[in-house]
MOPAC internal coordinates of N, CA, C and O (Angstrom, degrees):
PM7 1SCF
backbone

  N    0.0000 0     0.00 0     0.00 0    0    0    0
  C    1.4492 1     0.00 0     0.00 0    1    0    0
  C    1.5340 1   108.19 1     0.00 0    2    1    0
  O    1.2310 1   117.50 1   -39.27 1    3    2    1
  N    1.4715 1   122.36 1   140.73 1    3    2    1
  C    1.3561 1   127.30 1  -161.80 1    5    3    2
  C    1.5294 1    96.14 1  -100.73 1    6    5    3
  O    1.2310 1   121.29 1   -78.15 1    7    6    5
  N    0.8495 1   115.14 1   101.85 1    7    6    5
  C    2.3110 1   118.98 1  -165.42 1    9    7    6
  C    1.5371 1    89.25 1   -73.62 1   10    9    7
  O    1.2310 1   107.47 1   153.90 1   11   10    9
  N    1.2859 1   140.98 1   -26.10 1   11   10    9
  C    1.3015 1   128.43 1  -134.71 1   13   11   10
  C    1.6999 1    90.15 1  -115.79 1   14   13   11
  O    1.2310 1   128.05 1   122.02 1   15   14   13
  N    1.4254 1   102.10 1   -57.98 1   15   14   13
  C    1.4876 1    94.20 1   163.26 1   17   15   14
  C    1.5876 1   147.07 1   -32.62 1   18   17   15
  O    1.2310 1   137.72 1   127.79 1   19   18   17
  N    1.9278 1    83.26 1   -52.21 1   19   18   17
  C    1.5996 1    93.05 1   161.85 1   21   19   18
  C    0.9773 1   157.61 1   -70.93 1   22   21   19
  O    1.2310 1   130.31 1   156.70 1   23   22   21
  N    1.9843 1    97.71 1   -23.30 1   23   22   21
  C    1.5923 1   134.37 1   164.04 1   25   23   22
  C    1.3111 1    92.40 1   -47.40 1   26   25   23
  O    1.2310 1   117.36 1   107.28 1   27   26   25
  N    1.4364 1   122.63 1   -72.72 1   27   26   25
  C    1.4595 1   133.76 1  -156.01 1   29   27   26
  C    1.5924 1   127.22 1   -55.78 1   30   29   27
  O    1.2310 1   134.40 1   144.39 1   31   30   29
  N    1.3585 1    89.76 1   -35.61 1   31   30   29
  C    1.5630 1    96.82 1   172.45 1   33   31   30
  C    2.0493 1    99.84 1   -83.34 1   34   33   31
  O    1.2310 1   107.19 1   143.62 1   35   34   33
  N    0.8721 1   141.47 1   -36.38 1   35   34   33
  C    1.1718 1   151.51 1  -153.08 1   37   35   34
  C    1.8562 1    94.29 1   -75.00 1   38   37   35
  O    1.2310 1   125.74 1   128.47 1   39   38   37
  N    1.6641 1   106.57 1   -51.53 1   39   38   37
  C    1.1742 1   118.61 1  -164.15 1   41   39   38
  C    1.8281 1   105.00 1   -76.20 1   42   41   39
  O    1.2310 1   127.43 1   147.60 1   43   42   41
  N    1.4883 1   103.30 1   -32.40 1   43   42   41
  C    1.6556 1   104.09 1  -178.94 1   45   43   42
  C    1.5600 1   101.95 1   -69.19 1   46   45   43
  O    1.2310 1   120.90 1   135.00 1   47   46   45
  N    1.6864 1   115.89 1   -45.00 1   47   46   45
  C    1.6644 1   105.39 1  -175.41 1   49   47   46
  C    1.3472 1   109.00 1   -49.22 1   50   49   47
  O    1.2310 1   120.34 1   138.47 1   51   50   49
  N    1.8395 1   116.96 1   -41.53 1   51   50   49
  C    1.1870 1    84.87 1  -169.51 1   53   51   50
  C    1.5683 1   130.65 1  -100.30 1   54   53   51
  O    1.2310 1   130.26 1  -164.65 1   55   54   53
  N    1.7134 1    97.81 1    15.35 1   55   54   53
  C    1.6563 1   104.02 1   157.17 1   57   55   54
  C    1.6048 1   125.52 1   -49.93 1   58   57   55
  O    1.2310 1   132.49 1   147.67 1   59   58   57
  N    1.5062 1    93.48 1   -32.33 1   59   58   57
  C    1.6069 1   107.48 1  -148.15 1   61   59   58
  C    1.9157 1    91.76 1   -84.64 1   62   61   59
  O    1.2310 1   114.62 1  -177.32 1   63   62   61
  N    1.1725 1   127.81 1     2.68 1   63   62   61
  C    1.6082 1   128.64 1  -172.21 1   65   63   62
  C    1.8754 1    87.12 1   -83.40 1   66   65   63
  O    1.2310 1   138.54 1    -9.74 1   67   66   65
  N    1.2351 1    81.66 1   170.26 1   67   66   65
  C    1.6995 1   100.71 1   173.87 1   69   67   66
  C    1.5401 1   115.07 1  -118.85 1   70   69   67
  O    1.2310 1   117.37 1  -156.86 1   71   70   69
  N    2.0258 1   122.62 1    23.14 1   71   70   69
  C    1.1959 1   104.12 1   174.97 1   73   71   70
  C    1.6639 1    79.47 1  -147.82 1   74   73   71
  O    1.2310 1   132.99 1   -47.93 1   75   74   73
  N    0.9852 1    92.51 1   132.07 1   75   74   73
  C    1.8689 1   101.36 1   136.25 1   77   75   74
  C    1.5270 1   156.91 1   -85.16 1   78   77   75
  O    1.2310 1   128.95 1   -68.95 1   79   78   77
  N    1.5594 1   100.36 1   111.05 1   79   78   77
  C    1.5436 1    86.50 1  -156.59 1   81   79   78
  C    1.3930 1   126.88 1   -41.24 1   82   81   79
  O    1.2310 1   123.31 1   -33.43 1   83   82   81
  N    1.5380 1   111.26 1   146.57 1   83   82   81
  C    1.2744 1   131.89 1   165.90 1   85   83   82
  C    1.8803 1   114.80 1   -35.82 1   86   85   83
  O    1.2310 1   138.44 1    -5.07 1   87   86   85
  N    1.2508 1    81.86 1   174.93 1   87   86   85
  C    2.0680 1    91.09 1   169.63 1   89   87   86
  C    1.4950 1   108.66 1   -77.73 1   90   89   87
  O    1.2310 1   126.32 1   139.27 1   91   90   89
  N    1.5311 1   105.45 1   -40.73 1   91   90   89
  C    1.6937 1    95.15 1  -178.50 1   93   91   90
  C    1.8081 1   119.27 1   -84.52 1   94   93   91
  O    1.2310 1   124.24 1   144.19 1   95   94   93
  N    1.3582 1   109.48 1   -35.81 1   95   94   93
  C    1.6694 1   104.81 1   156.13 1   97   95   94
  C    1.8159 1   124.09 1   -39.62 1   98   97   95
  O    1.2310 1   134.64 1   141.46 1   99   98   97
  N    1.3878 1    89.29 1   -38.54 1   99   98   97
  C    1.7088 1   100.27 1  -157.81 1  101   99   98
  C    2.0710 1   111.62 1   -42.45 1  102  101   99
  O    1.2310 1   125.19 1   147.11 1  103  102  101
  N    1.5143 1   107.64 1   -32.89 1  103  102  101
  C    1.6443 1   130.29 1  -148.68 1  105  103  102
  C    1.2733 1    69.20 1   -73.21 1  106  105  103
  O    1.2310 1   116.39 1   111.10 1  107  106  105
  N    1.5141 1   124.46 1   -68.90 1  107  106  105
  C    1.5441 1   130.73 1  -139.22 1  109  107  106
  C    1.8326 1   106.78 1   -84.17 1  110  109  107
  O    1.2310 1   125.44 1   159.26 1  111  110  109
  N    1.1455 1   107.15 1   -20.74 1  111  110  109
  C    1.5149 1   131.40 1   162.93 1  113  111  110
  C    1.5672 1   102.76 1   -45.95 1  114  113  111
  O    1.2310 1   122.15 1   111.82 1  115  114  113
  N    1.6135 1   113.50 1   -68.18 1  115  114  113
  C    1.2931 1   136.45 1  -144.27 1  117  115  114
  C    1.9141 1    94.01 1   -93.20 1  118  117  115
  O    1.2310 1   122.06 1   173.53 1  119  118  117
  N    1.2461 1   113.67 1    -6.47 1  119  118  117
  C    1.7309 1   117.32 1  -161.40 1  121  119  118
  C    1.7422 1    79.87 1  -101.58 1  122  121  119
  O    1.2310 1   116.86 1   107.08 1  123  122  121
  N    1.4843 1   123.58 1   -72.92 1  123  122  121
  C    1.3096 1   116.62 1   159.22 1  125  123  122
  C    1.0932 1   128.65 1    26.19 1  126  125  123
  O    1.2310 1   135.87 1    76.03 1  127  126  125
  N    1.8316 1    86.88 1  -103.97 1  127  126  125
  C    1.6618 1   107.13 1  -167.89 1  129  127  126
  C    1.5452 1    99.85 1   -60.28 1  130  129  127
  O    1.2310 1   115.21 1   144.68 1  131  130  129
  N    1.5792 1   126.69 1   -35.32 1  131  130  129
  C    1.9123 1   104.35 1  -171.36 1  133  131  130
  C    1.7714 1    86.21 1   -70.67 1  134  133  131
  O    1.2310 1    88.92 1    95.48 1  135  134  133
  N    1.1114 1   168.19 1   -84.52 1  135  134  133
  C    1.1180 1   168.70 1   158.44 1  137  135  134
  C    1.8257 1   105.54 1    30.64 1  138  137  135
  O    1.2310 1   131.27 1   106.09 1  139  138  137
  N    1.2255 1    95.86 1   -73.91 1  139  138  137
  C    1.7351 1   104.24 1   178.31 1  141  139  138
  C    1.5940 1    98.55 1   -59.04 1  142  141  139
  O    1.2310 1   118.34 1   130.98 1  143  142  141
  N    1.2345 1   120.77 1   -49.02 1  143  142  141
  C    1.4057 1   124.24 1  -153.44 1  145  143  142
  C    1.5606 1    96.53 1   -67.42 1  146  145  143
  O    1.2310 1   114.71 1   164.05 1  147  146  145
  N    1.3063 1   127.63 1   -15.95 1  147  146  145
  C    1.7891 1   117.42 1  -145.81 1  149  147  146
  C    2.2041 1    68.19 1  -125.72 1  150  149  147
  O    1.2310 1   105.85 1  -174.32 1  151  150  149
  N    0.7309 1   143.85 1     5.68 1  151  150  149
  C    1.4009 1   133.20 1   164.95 1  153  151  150
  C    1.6578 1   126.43 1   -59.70 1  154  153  151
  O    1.2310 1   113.44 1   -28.31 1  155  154  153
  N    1.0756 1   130.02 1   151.69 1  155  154  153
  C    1.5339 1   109.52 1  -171.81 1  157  155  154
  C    1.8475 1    96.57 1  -131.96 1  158  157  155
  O    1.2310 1   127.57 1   178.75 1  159  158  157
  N    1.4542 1   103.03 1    -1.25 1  159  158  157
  C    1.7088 1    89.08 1   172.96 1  161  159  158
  C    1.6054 1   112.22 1  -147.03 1  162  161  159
  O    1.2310 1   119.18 1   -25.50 1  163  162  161
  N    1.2994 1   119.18 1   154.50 1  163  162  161
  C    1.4835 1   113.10 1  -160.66 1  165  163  162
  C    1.4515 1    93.84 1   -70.61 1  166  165  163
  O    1.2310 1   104.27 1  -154.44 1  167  166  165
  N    1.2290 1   146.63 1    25.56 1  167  166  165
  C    1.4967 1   127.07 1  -168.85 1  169  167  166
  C    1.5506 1    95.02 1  -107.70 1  170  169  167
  O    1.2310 1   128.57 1   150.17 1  171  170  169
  N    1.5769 1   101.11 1   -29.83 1  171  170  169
  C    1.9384 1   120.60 1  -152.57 1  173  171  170
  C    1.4487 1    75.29 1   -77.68 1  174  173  171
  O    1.2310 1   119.54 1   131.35 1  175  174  173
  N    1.7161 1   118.48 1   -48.65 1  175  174  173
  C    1.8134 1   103.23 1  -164.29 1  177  175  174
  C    1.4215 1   125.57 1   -78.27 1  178  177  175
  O    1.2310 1   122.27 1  -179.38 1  179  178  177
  N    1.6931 1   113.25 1     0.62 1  179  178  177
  C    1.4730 1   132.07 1   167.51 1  181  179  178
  C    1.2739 1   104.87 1   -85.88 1  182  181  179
  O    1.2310 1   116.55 1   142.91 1  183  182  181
  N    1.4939 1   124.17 1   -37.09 1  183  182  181
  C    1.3040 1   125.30 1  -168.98 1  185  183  182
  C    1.9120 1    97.46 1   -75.32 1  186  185  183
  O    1.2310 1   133.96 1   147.72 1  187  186  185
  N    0.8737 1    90.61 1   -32.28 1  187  186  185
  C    2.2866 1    86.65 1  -175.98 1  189  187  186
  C    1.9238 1    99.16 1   -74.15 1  190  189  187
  O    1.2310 1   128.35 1   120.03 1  191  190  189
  N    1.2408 1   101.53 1   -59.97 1  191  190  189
  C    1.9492 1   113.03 1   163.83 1  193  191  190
  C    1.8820 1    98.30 1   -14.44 1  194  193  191
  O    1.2310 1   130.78 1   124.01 1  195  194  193
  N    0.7849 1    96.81 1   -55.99 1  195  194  193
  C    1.9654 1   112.98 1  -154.27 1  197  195  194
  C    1.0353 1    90.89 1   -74.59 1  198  197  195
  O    1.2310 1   121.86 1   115.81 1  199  198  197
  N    1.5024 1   114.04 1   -64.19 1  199  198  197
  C    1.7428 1   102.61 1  -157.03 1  201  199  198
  C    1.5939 1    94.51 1   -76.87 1  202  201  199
  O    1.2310 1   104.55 1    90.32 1  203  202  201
  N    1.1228 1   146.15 1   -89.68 1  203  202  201
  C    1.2812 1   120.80 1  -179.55 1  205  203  202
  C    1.5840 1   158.85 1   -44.22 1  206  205  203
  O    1.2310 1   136.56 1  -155.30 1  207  206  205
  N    1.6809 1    85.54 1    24.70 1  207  206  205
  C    1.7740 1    91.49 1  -169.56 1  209  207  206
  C    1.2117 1   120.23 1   -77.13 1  210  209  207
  O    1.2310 1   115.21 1  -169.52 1  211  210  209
  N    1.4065 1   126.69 1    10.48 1  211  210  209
  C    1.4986 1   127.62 1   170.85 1  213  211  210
  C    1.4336 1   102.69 1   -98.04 1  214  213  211
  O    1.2310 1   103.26 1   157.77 1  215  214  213
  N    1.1361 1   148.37 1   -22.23 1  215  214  213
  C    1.2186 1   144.40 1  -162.62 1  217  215  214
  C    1.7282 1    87.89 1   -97.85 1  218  217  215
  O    1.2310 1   123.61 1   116.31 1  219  218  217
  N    1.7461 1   110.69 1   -63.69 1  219  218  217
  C    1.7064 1    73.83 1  -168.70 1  221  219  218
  C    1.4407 1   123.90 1   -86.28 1  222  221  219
  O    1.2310 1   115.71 1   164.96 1  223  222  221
  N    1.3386 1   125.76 1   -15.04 1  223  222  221
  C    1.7328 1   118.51 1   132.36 1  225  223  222
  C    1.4598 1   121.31 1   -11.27 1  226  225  223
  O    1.2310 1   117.04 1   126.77 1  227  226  225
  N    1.3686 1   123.24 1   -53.23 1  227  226  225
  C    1.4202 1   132.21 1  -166.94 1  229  227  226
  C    2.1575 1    91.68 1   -77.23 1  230  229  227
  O    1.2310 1   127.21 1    98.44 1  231  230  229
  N    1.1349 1   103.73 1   -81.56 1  231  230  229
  C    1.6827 1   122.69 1   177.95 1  233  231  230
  C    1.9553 1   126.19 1   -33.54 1  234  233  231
  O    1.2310 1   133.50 1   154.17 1  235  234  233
  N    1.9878 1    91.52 1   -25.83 1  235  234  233
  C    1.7517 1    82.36 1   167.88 1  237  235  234
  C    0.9267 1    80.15 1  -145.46 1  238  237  235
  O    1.2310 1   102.12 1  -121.50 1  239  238  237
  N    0.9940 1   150.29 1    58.50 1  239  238  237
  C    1.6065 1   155.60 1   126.27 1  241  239  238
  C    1.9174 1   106.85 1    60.54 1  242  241  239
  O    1.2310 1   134.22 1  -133.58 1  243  242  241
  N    1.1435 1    90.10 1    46.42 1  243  242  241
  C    1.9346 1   106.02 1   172.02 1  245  243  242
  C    2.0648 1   103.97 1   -67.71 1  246  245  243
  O    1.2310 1   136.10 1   -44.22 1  247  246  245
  N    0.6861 1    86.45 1   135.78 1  247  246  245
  C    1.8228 1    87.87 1   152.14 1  249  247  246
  C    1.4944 1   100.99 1   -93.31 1  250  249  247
  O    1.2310 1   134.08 1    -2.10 1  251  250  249
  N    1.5792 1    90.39 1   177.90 1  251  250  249
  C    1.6729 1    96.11 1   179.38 1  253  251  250
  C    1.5225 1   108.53 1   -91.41 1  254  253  251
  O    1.2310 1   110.92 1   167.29 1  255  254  253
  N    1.3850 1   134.69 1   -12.71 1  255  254  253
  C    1.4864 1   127.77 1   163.66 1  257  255  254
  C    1.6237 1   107.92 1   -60.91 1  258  257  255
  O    1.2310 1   119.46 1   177.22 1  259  258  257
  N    1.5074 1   118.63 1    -2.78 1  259  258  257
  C    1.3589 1   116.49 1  -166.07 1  261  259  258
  C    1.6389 1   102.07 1   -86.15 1  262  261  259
  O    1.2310 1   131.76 1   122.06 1  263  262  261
  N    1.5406 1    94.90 1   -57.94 1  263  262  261
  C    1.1942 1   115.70 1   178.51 1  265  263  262
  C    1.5067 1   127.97 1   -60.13 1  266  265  263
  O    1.2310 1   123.61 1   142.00 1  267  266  265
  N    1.2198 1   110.68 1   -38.00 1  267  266  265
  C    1.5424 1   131.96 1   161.17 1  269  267  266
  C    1.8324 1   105.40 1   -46.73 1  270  269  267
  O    1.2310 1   130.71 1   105.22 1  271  270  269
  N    1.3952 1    96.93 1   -74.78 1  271  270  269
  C    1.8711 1    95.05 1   166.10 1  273  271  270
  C    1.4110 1   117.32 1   -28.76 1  274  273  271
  O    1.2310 1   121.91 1   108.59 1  275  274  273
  N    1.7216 1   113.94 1   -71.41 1  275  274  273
  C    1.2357 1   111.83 1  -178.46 1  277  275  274
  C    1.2400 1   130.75 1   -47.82 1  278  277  275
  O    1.2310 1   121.23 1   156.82 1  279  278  277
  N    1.5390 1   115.25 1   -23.18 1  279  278  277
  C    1.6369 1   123.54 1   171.26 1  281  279  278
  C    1.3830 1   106.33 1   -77.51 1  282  281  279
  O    1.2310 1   106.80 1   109.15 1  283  282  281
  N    0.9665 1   142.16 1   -70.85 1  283  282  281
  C    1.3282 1   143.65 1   155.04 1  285  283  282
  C    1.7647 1   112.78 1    -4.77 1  286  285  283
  O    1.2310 1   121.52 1   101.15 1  287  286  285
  N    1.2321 1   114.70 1   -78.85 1  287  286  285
  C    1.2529 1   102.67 1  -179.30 1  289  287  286
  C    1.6024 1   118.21 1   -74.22 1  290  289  287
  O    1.2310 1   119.68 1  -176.48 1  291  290  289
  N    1.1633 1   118.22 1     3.52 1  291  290  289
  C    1.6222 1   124.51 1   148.03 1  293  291  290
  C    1.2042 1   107.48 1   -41.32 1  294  293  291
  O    1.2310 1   127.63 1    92.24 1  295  294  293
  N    1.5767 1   102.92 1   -87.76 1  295  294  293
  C    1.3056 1   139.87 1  -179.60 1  297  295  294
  C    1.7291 1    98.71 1   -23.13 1  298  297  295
  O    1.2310 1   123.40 1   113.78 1  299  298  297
  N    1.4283 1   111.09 1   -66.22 1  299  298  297
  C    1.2683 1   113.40 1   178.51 1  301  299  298
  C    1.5900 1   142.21 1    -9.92 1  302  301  299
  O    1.2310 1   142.09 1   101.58 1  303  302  301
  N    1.5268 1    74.70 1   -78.42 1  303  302  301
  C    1.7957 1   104.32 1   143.25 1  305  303  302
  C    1.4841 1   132.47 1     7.72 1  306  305  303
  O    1.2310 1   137.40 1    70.33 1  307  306  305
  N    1.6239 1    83.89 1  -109.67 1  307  306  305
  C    1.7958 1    87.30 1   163.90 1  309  307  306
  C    1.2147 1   116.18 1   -83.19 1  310  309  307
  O    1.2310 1   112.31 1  -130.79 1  311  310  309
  N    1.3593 1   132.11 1    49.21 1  311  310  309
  C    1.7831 1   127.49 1   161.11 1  313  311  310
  C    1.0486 1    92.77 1    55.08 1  314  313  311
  O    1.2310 1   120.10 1   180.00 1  315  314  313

């Protein structure tokens, strides 16, 4: 799994939102990323994507065509 690749695309989606999470998002924000970060296969870092896509949808203000992209070029990735 390419960690750096995935960071990068992960980190540009969520440039591209128009909010920054709050003080109370921030904990579960910050629980997340060590979550994705401590993952060892792109499926485990689609599988965290999924289960939390309303919270960070909600926190940087993604739509879901945003997030959809960002899975996609995950996916990309490993062929």
């Amino acid at each position: 799994m390419n960690k750096e690749a995935i960071t990068s695309i992960i980190e540009n989606a969520l440039r591209s939102g128009d909010k920054t999470p709050g003080i109370f998002d921030l904990a579960k924000i910050m629980a997340i990323k060590a979550e994705i970060q401590s993952c060892t296969t792109v499926n485990a870092v689609l599988g965290l994507i999924d289960e939390h896509r309303d919270l960070i949808s909600k926190a940087f203000g993604l739509s879901e065509d945003a997030i959809e992209e960002t899975v996609q070029k995950i996916r990309a990735i490993e062929g």
